[in-house]
Steps between C-alpha positions, in 0.01 A plus 500: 500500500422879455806581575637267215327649284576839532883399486434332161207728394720518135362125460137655465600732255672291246209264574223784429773620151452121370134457574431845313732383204278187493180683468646746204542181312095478505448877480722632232409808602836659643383636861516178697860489427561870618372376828804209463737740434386685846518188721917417295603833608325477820667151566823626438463785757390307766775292427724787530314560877242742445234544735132374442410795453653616215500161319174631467635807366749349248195295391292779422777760328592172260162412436405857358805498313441230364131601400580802359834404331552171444142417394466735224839398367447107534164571276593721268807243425335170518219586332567697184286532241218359681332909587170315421490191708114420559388351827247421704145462318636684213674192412230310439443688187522200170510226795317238404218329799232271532182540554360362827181672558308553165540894370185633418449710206330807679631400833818334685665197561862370661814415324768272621894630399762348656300383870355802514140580438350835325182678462480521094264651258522447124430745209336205267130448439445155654646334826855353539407132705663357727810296423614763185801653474519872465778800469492786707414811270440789757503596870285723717583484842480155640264379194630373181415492163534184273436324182404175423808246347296234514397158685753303685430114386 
């Protein structure tokens, strides 16, 4: 069986290049696929006979490449005009929520957007119930800061 394997070891590279095109679909990012292009070229060398060892090699050297050229390049071209792409919790900012754990006027509470559930503080006199809908207005850290849109009936 071993010994199978290492005769067709170019099997487990094209089979490593598709599973790390797969996961770029979900990233988006452009470094999984860097990591494809490293196991294509590797495939094709061991194809061509080359040792274990420098499979390994191959694999590396393309994959660094890749990171530093083809990354960059793939990003600047396929996303163009978009310098100011917000992530993370900064794109929560103008989301709207619900409330699912009454925000307190002088105090906190926890807001539900999208499945996921935030500490929230509000800049209004009076508490935001449970069940309202609210927008996202600022972020400090982990907390965020929303206003009242009203009940949901």
């Amino acid at each position: 069986m071993i010994e199978y394997l290492a005769q067709h070891l170019w099997q487990m590279w094209a089979v490593i290049a598709v599973v790390c095109l797969i996961l770029e679909l979900t990233a988006g990012d452009f470094f999984i696929i860097c990591f494809s292009i490293g196991a294509f070229f590797t495939a094709l060398a061991a194809v061509c006979g080359l040792g274990f060892y420098l499979q390994l090699l191959v694999f590396a050297v393309f994959t660094l490449i890749s990171l530093f050229w083809v990354r960059p390049f793939a990003q600047r071209y396929l996303h163009k005009g978009e310098d100011n792409r917000v992530s993370n919790a900064d794109a929560l900012m103008g989301r709207q929520g619900r409330v699912v754990e009454t925000v307190k006027a002088d105090g906190f509470g926890r807001v539900q957007i999208d499945g996921d559930i935030w500490k929230a503080v509000t800049n209004e006199s009076i508490d935001i119930p449970e069940g309202s809908n609210v927008r996202v207005i600022g972020r400090e850290s982990t907390i965020i800061t929303v206003e009242s849109l009203g009940i949901e009936k």
